[in-house]
Each structure stands twice: as C-alpha cells, then as structure tokens.
N, C-alpha and C positions, 0 to 999 in steps of 0.2 A: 117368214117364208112367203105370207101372202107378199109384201113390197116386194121380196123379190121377184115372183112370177109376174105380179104386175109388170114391173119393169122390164123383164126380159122379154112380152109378149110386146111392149111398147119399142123396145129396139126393133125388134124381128117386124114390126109394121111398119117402121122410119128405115129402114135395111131395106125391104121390097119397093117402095117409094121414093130414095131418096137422091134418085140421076133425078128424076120426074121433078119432082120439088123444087130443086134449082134451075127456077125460071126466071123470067125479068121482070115480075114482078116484088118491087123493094120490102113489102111487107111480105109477102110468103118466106122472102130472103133472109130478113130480120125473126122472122118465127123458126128458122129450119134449124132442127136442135145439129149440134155438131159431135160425130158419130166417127167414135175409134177402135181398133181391135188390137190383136197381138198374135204372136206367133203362138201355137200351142206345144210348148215344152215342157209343161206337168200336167198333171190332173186338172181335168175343168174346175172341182170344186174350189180348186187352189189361186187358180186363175181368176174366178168369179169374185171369190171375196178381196183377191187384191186389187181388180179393178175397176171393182164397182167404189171401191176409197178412191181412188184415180178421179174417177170421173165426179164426185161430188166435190174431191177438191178442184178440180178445172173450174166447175160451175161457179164457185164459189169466186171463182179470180178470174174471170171471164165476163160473166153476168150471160152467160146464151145457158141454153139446155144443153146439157151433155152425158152423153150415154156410150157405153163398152156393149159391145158384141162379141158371143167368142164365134170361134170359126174351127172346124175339125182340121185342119191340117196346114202345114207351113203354106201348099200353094193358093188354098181357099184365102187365107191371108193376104198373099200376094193380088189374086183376082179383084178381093174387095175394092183392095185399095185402086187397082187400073179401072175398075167400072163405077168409080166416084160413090162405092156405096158402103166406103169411110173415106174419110178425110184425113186422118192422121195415122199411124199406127208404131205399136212397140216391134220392131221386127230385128232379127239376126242380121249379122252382117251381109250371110248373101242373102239373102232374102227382102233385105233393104235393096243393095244393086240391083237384084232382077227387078223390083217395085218400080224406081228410081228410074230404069231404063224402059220401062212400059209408058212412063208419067212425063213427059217432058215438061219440066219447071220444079219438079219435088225435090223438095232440100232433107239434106239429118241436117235435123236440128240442137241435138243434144243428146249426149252418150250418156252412163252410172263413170261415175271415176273410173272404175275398176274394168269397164270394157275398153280403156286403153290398153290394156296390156292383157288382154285375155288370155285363156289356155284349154287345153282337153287333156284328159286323163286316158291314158290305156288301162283300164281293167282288166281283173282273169280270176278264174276260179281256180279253187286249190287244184282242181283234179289235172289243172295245165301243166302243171310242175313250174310254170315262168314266176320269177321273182322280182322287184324290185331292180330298175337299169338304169345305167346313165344314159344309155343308147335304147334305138328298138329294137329288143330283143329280136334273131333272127332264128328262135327256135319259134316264133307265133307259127311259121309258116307249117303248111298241112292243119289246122285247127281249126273250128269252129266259130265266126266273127261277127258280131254283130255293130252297124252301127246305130243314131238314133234314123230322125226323119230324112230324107233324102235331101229337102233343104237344106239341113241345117247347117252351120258354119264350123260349131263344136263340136257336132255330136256325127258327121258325113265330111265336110268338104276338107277340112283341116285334118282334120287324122287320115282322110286317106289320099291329099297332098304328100305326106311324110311318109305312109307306107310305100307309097310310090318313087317317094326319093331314096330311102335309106336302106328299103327292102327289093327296090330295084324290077318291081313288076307289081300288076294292077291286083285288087284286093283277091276277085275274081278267080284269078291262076293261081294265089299264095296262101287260101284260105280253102278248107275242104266243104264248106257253106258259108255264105256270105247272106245276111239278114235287116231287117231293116226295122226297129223294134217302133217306131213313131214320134216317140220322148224320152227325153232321158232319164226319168223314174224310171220306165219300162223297162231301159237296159239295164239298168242297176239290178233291177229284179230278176230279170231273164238268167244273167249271169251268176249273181249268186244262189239263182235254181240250178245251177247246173245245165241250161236249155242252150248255152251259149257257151264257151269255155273265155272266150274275149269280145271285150266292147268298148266303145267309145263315149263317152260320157264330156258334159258339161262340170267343168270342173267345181263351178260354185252349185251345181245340181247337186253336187257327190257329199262335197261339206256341210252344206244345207242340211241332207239327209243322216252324213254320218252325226250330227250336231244334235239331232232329231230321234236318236235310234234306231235307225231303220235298215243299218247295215250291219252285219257282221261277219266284221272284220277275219273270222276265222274258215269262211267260206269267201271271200271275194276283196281283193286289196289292189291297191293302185303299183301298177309294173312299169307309166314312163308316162312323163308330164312335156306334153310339148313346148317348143319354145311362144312366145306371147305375137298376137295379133289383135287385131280391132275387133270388135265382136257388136254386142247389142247397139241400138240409138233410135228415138223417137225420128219416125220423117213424113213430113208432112205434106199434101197435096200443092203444087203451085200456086192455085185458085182459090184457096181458100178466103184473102183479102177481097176477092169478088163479090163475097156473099157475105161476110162478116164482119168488112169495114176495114179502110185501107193501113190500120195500123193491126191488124187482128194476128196473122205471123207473129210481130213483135211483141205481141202482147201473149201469146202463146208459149214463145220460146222464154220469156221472160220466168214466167209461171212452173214452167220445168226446172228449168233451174234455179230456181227458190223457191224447190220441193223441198221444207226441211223438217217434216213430220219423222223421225226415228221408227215410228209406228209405220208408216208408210214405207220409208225409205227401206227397212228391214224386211217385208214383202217381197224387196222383187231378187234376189238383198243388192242392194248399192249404200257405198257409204256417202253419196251424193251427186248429182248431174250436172254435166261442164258439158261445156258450148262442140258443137261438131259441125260438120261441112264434109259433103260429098268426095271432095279430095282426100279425104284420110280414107276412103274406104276402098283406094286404089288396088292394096296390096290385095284386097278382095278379090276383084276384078281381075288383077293380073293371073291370080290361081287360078281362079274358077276357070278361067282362060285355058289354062294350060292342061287342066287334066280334063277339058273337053265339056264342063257343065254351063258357059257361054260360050255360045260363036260369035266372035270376036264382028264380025263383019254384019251386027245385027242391033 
C-alpha cells in the first residue's frame, strides 16, 4: 500500500508538470518519465491494479519511467491527453476520435483482438416484462433508461445509434427517464436494483462480472446484443519520438503487441493486441456524426 501511494502521489506530481518538462533541453527529455491513462469504465480499484502491471511492463521494454494515472471521467481523459499531460492513453472508440481530432499527429496504435468486432448489450430488469429479441424490442419505449458514460462508445454512443435507427426517435422522447450511470459496473447495478428498468452495458463488462458473480441473473438478463463495431485501442501522442528518440513510437507499438502475459492480458480481458490505424475508426466518426455528438465541420 505504501508503493502504491508512493507512486500515485509521484504520477499526480509528473501530471501537474509535465507540458512544463518537455523542454529543449536533451537531458530533462531523456529523464521525463512517460505518462498514460485510460478511460474510467470500472472501479478505480480495478483499474489501478490493471494498470499499474501495464506500466511496469512498458518500463520494463522501453527502458524510460513509466507511470498510469487514472482520471474521473471519459472527458478528463480525453483533456489529458490534448494538454500533453499523457502521452499515450487506453481510450474507447469515440473517445480516441474526439482525443485524435484535438492532437493532430496522434495515431491508434493497437486495438485487444476482440475490439475488432465489439458489441453492447441491452439490459432490463424482470419488473420490465422485455425478454430476450432478435430485434430492439419496441415495448422498451415509455421506460426507465440508463446509459453508461456520456463518452462512451459501448455503453452511450452505439446503443443509442440503434435506438434511433430501429426505434425511430431520440432516447429522450422514447424513454420515460433517460440516465447516465458513469461505468458500466454502475449500470449493471443500477438496473438490477431495480433504479433503472433498461441499460446499456459493455458487453465483455457484463461477462466479466457475470463470470465473477456478481450478477443475478434472476433480476437483470440481456434483452439484445448489437451488431459489432470497433471499440477500444491504445493512441498515442504524435510527438512522442521528440522526447524519446526517433524510433520510440515503433518501439512502443512493438511492446503492445507483444503483450503476452495471460495475467495481463485477462485484466483488461483481451485474448491479445493487433496492430490499428486511425482509418478503422471511421465507422466511429461517421455515427458520432450523425446523431449529432461531433460536428462534422470541426
């Protein structure tokens, strides 16, 4: 416990300092440790312990100091990364694009397998009467809705892409409260309190937990699994080779994907990380576009 407070009071001093830091001078350069976050879609404590293994293995295959920071909320994420105070970060699909269109030069570098083909879950509580569908049920409407973070790709933008396509009006008009719970644990929770009657869930959130005990099933079950989009992927600063040596990217992205600790890689869970690039994360862009959460012309 002590290493750990050590450490995080050591982030939060390298966080406040570290636009400052990257000066021209080559030895401040070579000392300045390099400094990553993530989106917050569980529990911090869940977070903290998966990414403080992250970051000693970076060090470990990097040779700089490396250190995770969490951050309260998808945008605080988003901000770090546009005011260079991370370099890197684990972010959602749109939450990479909005990062990416703040940063001009920021690349994804590298996605989990399994965020090629992502999905979200509709949930509901027994008291809903809704059941299990091939479609979205069109008894959700008049009900109680929750999604997760307002960022999120999973848990906001993608589920209510499809409420808007398939239920034909915005969540707002077809939803008797519409809620915004932060993380996808939370909704899990919310809804099988009965505090929500439907919610939006990360679908490897939901298996995690179901896998874990933490759901039952007899109060809250999955009513319609979207179809798959791009979802999570490491991306990283333009400038990074500036301060860290003109192969440091390559040597970054290398290291991601030949993450192959099992211990590790069942944290975030991914069964392993493949190479990514900015153009896969169009179909992002195109939605976010469309139901109004980027203006296109910005």
């Amino acid at each position: 416990m002590h290493t750990l407070l050590l450490r995080s009071l050591l982030a939060l001093t390298l966080l406040i300092s570290a636009v400052s830091s990257a000066d021209s001078d080559p030895v401040k350069s070579q000392t300045q440790a390099f400094i990553f976050t993530a989106i917050p879609d569980q529990d911090e404590s869940h977070l903290q312990a998966r990414f403080n293994k992250v970051a000693d293995y970076l060090q470990r295959q990097l040779g700089v100091e490396v250190l995770y920071i969490p951050v309260k909320s998808y945008a605080a994420a988003v901000t770090a990364f546009r005011n260079n105070q991370v370099q890197l970060a684990w972010f959602g699909g749109l939450s990479g694009v909005q990062a990416r269109r703040l940063v001009p030069g920021s690349q994804a570098i590298a996605q989990g397998f399994e965020d090629q083909f992502f999905s979200s879950y509709f949930i509901a509580h027994r008291s809903s009467g809704l059941s299990k569908s091939e479609t979205l049920p069109a008894a959700m409407a008049g009900k109680s809705f929750t999604f997760g973070s307002k960022g999120s790709t999973s848990g906001r933008l993608m589920p209510e892409y499809y409420i808007r396509q398939q239920l034909g009006d915005s969540p707002d008009k077809l939803f008797s409260t519409v809620g915004y719970s932060g993380d996808h644990s939370r909704t899990i929770a919310l809804v099988q309190s009965g505090a929500y009657q439907i919610g939006a869930v990360n679908y490897q959130v939901w298996e995690s937990e179901l896998a874990a005990g933490k759901i039952d099933t007899s109060k809250v079950s999955v009513i319609w699994q979207t179809p798959s989009y791009p979802d999570y992927q490491w991306t990283v600063r333009g400038d990074v080779n500036a301060i860290w040596g003109d192969d440091f990217q390559a040597r970054l992205t290398t290291a991601l994907l030949q993450m192959k600790d099992p211990d590790l890689l069942a944290s975030f869970p991914r069964s392993a990380f493949v190479s990514a690039d900015n153009h896969l994360y169009q179909p992002i862009v195109d939605t976010a576009i469309a139901i109004g959460l980027i203006d296109p012309n910005q």
